[in-house]
VMD Tcl script that draws the C-alpha trace (Angstrom):
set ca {
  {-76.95 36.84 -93.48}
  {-76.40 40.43 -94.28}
  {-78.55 42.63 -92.25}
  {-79.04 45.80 -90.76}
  {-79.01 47.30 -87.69}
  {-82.45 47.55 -86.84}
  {-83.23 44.01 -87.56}
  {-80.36 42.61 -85.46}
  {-81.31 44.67 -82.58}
  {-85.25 42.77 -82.39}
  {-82.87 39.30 -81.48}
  {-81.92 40.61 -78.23}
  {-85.44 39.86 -76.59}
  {-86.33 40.76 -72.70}
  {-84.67 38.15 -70.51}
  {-81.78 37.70 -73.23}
  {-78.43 35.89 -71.77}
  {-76.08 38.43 -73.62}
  {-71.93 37.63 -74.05}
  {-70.47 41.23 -74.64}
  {-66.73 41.52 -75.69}
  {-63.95 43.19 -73.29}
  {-63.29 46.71 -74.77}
  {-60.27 46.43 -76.88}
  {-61.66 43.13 -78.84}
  {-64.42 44.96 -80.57}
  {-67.72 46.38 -78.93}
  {-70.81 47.30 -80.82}
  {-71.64 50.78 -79.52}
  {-73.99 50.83 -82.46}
  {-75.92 47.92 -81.01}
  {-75.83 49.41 -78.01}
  {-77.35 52.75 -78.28}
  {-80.46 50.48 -80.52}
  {-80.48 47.93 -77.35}
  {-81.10 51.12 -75.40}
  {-83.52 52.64 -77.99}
  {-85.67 49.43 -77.40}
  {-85.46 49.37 -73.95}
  {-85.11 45.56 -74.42}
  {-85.16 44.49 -70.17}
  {-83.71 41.93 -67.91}
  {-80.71 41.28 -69.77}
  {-78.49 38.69 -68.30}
  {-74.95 39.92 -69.21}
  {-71.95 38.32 -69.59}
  {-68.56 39.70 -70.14}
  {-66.04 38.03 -71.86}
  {-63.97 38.14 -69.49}
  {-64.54 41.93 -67.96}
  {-67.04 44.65 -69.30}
  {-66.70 48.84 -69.84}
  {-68.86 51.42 -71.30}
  {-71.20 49.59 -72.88}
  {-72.25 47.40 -69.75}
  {-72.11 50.57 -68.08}
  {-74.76 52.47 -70.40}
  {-76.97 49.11 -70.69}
  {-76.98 49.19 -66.77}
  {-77.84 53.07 -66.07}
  {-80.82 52.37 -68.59}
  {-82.07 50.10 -66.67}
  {-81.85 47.34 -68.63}
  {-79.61 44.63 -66.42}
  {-80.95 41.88 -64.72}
  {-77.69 40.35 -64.05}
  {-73.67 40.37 -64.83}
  {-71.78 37.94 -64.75}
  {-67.81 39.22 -65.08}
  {-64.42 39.40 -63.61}
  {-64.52 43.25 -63.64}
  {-66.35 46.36 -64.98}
  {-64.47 49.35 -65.81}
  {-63.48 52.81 -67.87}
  {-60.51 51.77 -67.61}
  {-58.40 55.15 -67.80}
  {-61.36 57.29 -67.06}
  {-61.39 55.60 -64.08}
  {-64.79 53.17 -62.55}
  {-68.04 52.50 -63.91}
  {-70.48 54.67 -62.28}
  {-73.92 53.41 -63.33}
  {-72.18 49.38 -62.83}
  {-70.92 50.64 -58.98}
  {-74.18 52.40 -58.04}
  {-76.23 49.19 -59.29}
  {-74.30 46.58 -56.85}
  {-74.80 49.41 -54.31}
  {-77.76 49.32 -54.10}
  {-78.66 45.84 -54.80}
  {-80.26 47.14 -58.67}
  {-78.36 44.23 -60.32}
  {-77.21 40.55 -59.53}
  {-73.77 40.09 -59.48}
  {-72.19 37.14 -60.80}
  {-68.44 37.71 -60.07}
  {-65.97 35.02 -61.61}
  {-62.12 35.53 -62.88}
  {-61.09 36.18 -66.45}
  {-60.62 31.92 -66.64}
  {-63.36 30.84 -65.02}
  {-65.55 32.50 -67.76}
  {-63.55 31.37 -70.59}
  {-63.82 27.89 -68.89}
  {-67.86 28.25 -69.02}
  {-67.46 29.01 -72.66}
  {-65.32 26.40 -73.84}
  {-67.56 24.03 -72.24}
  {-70.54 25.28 -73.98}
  {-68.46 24.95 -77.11}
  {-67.82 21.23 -76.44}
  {-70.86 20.57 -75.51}
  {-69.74 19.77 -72.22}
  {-72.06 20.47 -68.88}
  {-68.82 21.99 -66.94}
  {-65.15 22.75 -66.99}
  {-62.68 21.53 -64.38}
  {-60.31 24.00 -62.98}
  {-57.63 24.28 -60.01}
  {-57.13 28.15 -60.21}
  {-60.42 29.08 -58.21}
  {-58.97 26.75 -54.34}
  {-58.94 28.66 -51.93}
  {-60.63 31.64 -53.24}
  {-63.17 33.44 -51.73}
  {-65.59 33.64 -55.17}
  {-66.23 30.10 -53.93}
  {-68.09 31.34 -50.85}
  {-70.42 33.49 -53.42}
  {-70.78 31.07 -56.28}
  {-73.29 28.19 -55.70}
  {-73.34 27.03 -59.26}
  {-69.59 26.62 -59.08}
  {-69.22 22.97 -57.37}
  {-65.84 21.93 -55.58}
  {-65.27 17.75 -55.64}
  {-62.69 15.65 -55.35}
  {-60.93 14.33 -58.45}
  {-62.02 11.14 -59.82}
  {-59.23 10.31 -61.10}
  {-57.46 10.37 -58.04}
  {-57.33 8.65 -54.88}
  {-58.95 11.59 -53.06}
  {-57.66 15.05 -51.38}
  {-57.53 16.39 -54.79}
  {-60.24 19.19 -54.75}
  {-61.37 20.55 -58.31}
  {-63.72 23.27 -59.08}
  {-66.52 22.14 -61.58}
  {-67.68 25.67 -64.12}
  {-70.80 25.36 -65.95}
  {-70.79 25.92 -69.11}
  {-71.38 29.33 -69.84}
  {-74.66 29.28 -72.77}
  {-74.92 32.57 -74.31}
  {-78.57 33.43 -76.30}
  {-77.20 36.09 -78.26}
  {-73.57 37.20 -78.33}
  {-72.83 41.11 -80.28}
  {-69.53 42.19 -81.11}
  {-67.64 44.73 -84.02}
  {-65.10 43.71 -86.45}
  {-63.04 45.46 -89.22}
  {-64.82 43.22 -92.39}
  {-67.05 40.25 -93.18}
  {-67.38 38.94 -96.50}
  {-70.43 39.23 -98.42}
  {-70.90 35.00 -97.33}
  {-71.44 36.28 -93.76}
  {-67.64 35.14 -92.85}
  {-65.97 37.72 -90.51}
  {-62.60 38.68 -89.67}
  {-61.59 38.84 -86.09}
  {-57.62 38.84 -86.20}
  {-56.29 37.73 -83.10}
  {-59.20 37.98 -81.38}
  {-60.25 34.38 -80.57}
  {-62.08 35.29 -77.91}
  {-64.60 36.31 -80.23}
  {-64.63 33.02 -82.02}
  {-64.99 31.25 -78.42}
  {-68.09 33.88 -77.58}
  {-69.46 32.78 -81.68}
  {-68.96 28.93 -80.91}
  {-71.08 29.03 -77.83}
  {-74.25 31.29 -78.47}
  {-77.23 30.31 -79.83}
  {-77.26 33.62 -82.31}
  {-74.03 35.55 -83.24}
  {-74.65 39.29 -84.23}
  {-71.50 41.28 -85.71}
  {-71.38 44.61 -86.72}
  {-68.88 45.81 -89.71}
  {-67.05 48.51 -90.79}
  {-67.03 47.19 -94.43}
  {-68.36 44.14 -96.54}
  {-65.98 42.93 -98.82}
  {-67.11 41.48 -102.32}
  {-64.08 38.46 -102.01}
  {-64.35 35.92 -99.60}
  {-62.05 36.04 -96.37}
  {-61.73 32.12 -96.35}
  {-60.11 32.05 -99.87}
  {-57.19 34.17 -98.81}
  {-54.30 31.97 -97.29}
  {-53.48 35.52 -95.47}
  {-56.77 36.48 -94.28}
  {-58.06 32.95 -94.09}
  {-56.24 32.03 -90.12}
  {-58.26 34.97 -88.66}
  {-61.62 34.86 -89.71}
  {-64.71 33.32 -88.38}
  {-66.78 31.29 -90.52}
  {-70.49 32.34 -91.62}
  {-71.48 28.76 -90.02}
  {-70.69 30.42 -86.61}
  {-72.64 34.31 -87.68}
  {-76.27 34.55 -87.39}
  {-76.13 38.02 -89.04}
  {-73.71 41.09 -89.57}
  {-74.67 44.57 -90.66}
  {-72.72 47.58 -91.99}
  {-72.05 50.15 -89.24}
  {-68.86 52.70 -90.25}
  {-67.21 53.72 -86.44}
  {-69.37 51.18 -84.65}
  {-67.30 50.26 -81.71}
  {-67.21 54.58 -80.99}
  {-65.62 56.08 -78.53}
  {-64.12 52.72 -78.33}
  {-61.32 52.10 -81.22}
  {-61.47 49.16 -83.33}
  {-57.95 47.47 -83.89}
  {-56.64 48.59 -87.15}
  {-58.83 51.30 -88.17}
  {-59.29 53.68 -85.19}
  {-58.39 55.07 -81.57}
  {-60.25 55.30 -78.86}
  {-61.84 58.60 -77.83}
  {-61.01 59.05 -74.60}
  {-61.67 62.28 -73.88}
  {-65.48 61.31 -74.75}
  {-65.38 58.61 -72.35}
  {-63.83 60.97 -69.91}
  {-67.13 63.31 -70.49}
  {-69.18 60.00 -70.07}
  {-67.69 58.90 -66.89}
  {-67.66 62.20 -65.47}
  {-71.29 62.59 -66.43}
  {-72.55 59.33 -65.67}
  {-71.51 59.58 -61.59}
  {-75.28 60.63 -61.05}
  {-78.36 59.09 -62.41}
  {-79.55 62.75 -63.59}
  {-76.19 63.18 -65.50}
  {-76.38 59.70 -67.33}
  {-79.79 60.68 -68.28}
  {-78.73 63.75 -69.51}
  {-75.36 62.58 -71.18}
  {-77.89 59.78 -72.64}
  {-80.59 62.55 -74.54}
  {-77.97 64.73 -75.67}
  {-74.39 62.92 -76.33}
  {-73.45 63.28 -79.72}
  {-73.67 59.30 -80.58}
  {-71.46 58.83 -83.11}
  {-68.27 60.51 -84.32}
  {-67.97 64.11 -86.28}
}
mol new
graphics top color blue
foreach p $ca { graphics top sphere $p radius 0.5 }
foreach p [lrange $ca 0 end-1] q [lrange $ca 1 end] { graphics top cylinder $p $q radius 0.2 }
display resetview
């Protein structure tokens, strides 16, 4: 249950289906950079519900296969160069959805269900690009009611950062439930700490509403400032001026390269 980061990183295989947190809910950076290290290929990606920086690196590495997401951004440091130049130029497969239509796909997967039904998606145009997204009539209606069906959404391998885990493998997550709904649905769960505590989470009536259960974690491993230049909620800030230098960088292939071989990768 507790690992480290070198043996999480052999999970994500080539042709991995990979569920990657948006960027305030906890990235692993420090998966990422050992992703890149690998040069693990054809990753299928999919953001929960939109992707930043580390979509972007995994892309301009030319790892990506696919990405399925409502949105890829630096958010304050403006686009994602490496994601924009990829649909471009045709480098990647674009899967675009809306923030619920991919937390329908993952609730179905966690209720073992083949689809979710949802009434948001009439009348948009993402119908005219997804064919795995199936429009019917309600059956539990006399008919005009149209209803979009969303396949469930089966992660191999999802990877996200958290404050803590316990040394039984539970984690806490807070308020981010997305994380548990990403957890519930993959086949493996990887989690990166900044801490393992001796006392479990789950004992704690305080603690106890916000943590994910070991049954639900593959394996975690200790990583101090994982989620950097991204903050972690609770213990850090974001660095934006270093994703500023990335973004900036990053608008050519050259510069990624060379922001790539000689960023500093973790924090002074």
């Amino acid at each position: 249950m507790i690992s480290d980061l070198r043996a999480m990183a052999k999970y994500v295989e080539p042709g991995t289906r990979l569920a990657l947190p948006v960027d305030y809910a906890g990235v692993s950076m420090a998966m990422t950079r050992l992703i890149i290290e690998r040069k693990t290929r054809n990753l299928d990606l999919v953001c929960v519900p939109t992707g930043g920086l580390q979509v972007d690196q995994l892309i301009g590495a030319g790892l990506v296969r696919s990405v399925e997401t409502s949105a890829v951004s630096l958010g304050e440091a403006g686009g994602a160069p490496r994601f924009n130049a990829a649909v471009k130029d045709g480098a990647i497969q674009l899967k675009d959805a809306t923030c619920p239509a991919i937390h329908a796909g993952l609730m179905a997967a966690q209720k073992g269900s083949p689809f979710m039904p949802m009434r948001g998606l009439i009348g948009s145009d993402l119908l005219r690009h997804r064919s795995d997204w199936q429009v019917i009539n309600n059956p539990l209606a006399d008919g005009g009611d149209p209803i979009v069906l969303i396949p469930a959404i089966n992660p191999d391998v999802t990877i996200f950062h958290a404050p803590m885990a316990d040394r039984f493998g539970n984690v806490w997550i807070g308020r981010r439930r997305e994380l548990a709904a990403m957890a519930y649905a993959s086949a493996t769960t990887l989690v990166t700490v900044e801490r393992i505590v001796d006392e479990s989470l789950l004992a704690n009536e305080m603690s106890a509403a916000g943590v994910l259960p070991a049954l639900y974690v593959t394996e975690v491993a200790v990583a101090p400032k994982g989620a950097w230049p991204y903050g972690l909620w609770g213990e850090y800030a974001s660095d934006t001026a270093e994703i500023v230098r990335y973004a900036r960088a990053a608008r050519t292939a050259e510069g990624f390269a060379d922001y790539m071989a000689n960023a500093q990768m973790e924090p002074a």
